[in-house]
C-alpha distance (Angstrom), angle and dihedral (degrees) to the residues before:
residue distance angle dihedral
X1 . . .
X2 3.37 . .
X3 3.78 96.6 .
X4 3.70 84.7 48.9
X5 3.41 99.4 53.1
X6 3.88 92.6 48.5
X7 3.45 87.1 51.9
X8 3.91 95.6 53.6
X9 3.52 99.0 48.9
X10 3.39 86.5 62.2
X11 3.73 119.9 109.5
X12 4.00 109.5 -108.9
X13 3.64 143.5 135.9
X14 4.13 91.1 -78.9
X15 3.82 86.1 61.8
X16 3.67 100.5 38.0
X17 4.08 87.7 52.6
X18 3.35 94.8 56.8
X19 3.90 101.3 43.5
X20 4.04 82.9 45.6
X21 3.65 87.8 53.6
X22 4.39 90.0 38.9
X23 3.62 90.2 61.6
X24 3.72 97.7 48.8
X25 3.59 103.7 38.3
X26 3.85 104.2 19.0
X27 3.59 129.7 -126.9
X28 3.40 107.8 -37.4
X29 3.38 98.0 53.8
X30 3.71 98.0 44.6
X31 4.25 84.9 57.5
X32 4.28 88.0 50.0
X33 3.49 82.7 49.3
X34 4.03 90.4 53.4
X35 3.52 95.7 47.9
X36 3.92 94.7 45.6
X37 3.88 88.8 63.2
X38 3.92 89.8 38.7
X39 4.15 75.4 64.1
X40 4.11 85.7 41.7
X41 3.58 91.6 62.5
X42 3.37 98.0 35.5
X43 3.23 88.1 66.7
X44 3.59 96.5 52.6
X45 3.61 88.3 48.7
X46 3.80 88.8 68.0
X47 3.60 97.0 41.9
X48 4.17 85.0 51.2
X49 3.95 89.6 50.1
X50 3.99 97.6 47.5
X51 4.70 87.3 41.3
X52 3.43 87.1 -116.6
X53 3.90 86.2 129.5
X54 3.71 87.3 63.1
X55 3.95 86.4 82.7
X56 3.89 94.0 67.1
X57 3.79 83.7 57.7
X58 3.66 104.3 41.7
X59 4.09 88.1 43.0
X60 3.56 110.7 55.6
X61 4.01 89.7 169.5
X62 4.28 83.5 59.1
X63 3.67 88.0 42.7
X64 3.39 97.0 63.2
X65 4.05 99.3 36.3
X66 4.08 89.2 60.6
X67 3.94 82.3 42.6
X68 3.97 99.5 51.4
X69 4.01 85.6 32.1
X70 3.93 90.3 55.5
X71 4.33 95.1 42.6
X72 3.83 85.4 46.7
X73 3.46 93.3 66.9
X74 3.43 103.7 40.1
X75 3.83 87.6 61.6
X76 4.03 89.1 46.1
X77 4.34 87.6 51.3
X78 3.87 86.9 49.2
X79 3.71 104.8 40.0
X80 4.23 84.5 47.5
X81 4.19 90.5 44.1
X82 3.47 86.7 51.0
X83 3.98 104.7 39.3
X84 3.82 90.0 50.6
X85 3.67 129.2 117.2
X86 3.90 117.3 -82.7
X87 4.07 93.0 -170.6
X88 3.79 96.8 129.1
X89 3.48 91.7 -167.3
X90 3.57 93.5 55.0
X91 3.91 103.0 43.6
X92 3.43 91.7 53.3
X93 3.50 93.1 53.2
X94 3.73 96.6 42.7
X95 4.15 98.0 28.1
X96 3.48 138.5 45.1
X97 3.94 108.1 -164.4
X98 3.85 90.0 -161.4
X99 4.00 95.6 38.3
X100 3.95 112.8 117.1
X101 3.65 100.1 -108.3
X102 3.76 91.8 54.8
X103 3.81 88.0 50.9
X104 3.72 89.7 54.1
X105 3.49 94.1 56.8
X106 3.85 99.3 45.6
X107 3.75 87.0 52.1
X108 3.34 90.1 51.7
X109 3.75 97.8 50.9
X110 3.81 90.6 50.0
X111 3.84 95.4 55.1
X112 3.85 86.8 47.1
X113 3.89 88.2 51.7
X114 3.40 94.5 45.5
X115 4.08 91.6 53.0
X116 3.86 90.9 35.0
X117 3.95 85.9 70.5
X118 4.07 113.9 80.5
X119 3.44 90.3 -170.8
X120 4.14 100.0 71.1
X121 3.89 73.3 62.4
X122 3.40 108.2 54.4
X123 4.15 85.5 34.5
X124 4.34 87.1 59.6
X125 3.91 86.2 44.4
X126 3.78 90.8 60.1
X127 4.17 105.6 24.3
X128 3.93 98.5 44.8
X129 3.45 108.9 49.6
X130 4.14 85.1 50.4
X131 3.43 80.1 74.2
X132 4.05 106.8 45.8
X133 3.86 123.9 105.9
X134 3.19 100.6 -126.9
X135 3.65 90.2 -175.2
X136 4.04 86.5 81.1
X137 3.47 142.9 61.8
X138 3.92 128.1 -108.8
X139 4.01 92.5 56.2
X140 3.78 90.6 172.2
X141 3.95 93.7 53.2
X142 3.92 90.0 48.6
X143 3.92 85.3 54.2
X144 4.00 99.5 44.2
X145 4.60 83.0 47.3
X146 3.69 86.2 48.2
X147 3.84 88.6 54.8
X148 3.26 95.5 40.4
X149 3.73 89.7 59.1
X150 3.81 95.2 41.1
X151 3.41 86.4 48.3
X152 3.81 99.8 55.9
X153 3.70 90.7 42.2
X154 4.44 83.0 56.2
X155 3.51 88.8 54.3
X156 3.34 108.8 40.9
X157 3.78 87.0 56.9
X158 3.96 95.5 45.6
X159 3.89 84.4 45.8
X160 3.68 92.2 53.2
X161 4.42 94.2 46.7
X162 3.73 85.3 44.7
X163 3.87 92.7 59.8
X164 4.06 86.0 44.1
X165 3.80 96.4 50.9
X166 3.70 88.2 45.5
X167 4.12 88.8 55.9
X168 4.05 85.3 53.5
X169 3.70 79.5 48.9
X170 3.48 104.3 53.6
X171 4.20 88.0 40.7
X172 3.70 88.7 52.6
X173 4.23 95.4 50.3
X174 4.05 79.7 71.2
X175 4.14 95.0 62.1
X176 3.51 127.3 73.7
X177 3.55 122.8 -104.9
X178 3.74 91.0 32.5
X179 3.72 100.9 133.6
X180 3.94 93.9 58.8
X181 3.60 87.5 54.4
X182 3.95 95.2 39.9
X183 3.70 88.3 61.5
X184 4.46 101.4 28.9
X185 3.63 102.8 40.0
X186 3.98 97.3 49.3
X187 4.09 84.4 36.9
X188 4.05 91.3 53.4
X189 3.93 90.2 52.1
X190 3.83 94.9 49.0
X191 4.11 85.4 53.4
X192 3.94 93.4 47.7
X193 3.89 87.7 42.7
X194 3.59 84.5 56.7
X195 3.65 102.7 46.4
X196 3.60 90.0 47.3
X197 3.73 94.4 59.5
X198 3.34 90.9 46.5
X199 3.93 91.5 53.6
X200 3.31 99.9 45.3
C-alpha cells in the first residue's frame, strides 16, 4: 500500500484527466471521472491476473494500435472541450453539467481512457507480481487482491484532487472570463495529455 500510494500521488495522465474534467464540469464530475478509471484499471487488473497483458508485450504492432488509439482520443476530447460553446445563457438552458446523462458519458470516457492506455498494462505486468507470494497457491487471486488494493488507493487519491480542482472551480465561476477558461484550459491539457502518450 505504500508503494501504491507513492505511486498515485504521482502526477500522471489519471490525475491530469480528472482535474481537466474538475475544471470544466466541477466536482462531481471530476469524482465520476475517478471512479470510471477506478473501473479502467480494474479492468486491466483482470486482464494482468488471467496474462492476458502479456499480448501488449509480445505484440509490439498491438501495442502501439491501443497506444495511438488511446492518444487519438485524448486530442479529439480536448479539441471538442475546447471548441465548445461558452454562451452561458445557452448551456444552461440546453445543458446541465451535473445532470445524469452528462455523468454517464464522462464516466464513460474515463473508463475508455483508462483502457485506451497500454501502458497501465504493461505497468500491472511488472508492479503486481513484485508483490505475489509465490510461496502459495491461487497466484491469479493474489494479483486481482493486489489490484484491488492498488486500485482503491488510485482512486481514493484521484477522488480526493477531483474534489480540490472542483473548489478552484467553484472559486473561479466568481471571475470574469471564466467560461473561456472552463472550456480552453481543461481542453489544452487533454491535447498535451495526448501528445505526450503518443511521444512517449
Amino acid at each position: 500500500m505504500v508503494a501504491a500510494l507513492a505511486l498515485n500521488i504521482s502526477p500522471g495522465p489519471d490525475m491530469l484527466y480528472v482535474i481537466s474534467r474538475s475544471l470544466e464540469l466541477g466536482r462531481r464530475a471530476g469524482v465520476v471521472s475517478a471512479f470510471g478509471i477506478g473501473v479502467g484499471t480494474l479492468v486491466y487488473t483482470c486482464i494482468t491476473a488471467i496474462g492476458m497483458s502479456a499480448i501488449l508485450v509480445s505484440l509490439p504492432v498491438a501495442f502501439e494500435l491501443v497506444k495511438f488509439g488511446g492518444a487519438a482520443y485524448l486530442v479529439y476530447l480536448g479539441i471538442r472541450m475546447s471548441l465548445a460553446k461558452t454562451d452561458v445563457k445557452a448551456s444552461s438552458r440546453t445543458s446541465d453539467p451535473t445532470s445524469g446523462q452528462r455523468l454517464r458519458s464522462v464516466f464513460r470516457q474515463g473508463v475508455t481512457t483508462n483502457i485506451l492506455n497500454p501502458k497501465v498494462a504493461l505497468f500491472f505486468l511488472a508492479f503486481l507480481p513484485q508483490f505475489v507470494d509465490r510461496s502459495r497457491d491461487a497466484f491469479a487471486l493474489q494479483m486481482i487482491f493486489l489490484g484491488l488494493l492498488f486500485d482503491t488507493s488510485g482512486t481514493s487519491v484521484n477522488v480526493g484532487v477531483a474534489t480540490l480542482a472542483g473548489h478552484v472551480n467553484e472559486s473561479l465561476k466568481k471571475r470574469s472570463g471564466f467560461t473561456r477558461f472552463q472550456k480552453l484550459v481543461p481542453g489544452i491539457i487533454l491535447i498535451a495529455l495526448g501528445l505526450l502518450v503518443a511521444l512517449r
